[in-house]
C-alpha positions, 0 to 999 in steps of 0.5 A: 500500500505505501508502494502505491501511494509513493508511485502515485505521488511520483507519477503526479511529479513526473506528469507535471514536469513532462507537461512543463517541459512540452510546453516550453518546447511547444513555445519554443517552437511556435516562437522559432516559425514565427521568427521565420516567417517574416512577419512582425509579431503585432502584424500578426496579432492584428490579424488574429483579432480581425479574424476573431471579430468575423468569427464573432459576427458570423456567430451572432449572425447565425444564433439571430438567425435561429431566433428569428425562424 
């Protein structure tokens, strides 16, 4: 019984440095492909907005469509 909750103590750790770890390769990653596209960070954030604000509108749309039927 002590085995098992030491193992499960440990397998908690061992989960959380493993998602720690792929997330900083995650991000490292992410920030290495835009660096190498070529376009300004607030470029690509403006776009980003642009494209949730359309996203939200089509949204909107739809839900008072459906009311309105």
């Amino acid at each position: 019984m002590v085995i098992g909750t030491e193992m499960h103590t440990d397998l908690g750790d061992w989960i959380k440095q493993r998602l720690h770890c792929g997330v900083q390769e995650q991000g490292k990653l992410a920030q290495d492909h835009i660096e190498d596209c070529g376009i300004e960070v607030n470029e690509l954030e403006s776009q980003w907005a642009s494209q949730k604000e359309s996203q939200l509108l089509i949204r909107s749309h739809k839900s008072f469509s459906k009311v309105m039927c």
